[in-house]
C-alpha positions as CSV (number, residue, x, y, z in Angstrom):
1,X,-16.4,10.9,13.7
2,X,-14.8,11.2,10.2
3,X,-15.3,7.4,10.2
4,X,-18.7,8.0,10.5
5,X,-19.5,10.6,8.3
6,X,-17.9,8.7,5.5
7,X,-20.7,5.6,6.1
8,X,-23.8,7.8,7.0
9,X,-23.2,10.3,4.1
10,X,-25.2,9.4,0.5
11,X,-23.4,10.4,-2.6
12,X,-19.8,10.9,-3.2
13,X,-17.6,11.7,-0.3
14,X,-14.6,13.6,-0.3
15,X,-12.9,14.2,2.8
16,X,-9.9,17.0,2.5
17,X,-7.4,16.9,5.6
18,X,-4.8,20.1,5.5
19,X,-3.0,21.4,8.1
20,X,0.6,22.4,8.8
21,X,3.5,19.6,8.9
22,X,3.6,17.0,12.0
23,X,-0.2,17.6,13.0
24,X,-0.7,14.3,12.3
25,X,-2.9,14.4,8.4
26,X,-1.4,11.3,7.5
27,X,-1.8,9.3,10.9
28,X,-5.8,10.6,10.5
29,X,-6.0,9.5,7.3
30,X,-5.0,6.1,7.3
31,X,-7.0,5.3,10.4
32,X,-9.9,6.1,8.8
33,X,-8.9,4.6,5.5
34,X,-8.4,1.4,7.9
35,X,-11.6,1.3,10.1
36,X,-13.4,-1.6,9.8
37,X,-16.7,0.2,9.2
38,X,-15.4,1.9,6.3
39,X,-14.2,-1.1,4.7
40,X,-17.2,-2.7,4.8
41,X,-19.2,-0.2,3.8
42,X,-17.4,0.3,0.6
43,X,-16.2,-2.1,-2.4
44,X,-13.2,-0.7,-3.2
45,X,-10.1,1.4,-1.8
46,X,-7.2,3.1,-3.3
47,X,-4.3,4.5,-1.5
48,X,-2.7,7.8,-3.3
49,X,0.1,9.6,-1.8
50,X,0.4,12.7,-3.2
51,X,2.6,15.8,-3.8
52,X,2.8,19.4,-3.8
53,X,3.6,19.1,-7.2
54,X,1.3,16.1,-8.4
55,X,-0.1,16.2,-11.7
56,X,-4.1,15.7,-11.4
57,X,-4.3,12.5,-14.2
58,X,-0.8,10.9,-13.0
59,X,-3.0,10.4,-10.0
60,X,-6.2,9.4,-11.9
61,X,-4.0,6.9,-13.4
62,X,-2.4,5.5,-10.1
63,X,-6.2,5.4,-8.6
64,X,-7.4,3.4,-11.8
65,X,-4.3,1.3,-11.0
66,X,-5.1,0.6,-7.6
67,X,-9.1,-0.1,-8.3
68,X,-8.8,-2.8,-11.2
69,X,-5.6,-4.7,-10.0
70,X,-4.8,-4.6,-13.8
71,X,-2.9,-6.9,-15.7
72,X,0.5,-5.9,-16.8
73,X,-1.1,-5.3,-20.0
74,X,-3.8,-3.1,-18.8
75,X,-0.9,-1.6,-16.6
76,X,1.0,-0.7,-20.5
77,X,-2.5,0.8,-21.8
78,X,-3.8,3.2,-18.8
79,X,-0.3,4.4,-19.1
80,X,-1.3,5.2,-22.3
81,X,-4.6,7.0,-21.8
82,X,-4.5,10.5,-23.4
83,X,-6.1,13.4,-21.6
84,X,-9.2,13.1,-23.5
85,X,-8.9,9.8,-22.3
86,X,-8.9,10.3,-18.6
87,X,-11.1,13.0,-16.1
């Protein structure tokens, strides 16, 4: 169902899973990060864990590192981006 909703939907998707510990977020998540449908439906994937205490461009940054497949190069400069920079 989530699977689906993710391909029929137009526009930008965002999918929030929340729940107590061990209900099983994670296991949901990469399921539907892993469908076949959804893969094909969409060019490109990134894979973020993240924290109770994440910091909102650390994970910009880590997406953007996971969309381009940067050189190590590129890797030096979005590590670089300033917050004006960034979101």
């Amino acid at each position: 169902m989530l699977a689906t909703h993710l391909i029929k939907e137009k526009g930008p998707r965002v999918v929030s899973i929340w729940g107590m510990p061990g209900l099983g977020k994670t296991t949901l998540a990469k399921q539907v990060y892993h469908h076949g449908e959804v893969k094909r439906h969409f060019n490109c994937f990134a894979w973020v864990c993240i924290s109770q205490q994440c910091q909102g461009r650390e994970v910009l940054k880590e997406i953007l590192t996971k969309l381009i497949s940067p050189t190590n190069e590129q890797r030096q400069e979005i590590a670089e981006l300033g917050k004006d920079q960034i979101a």
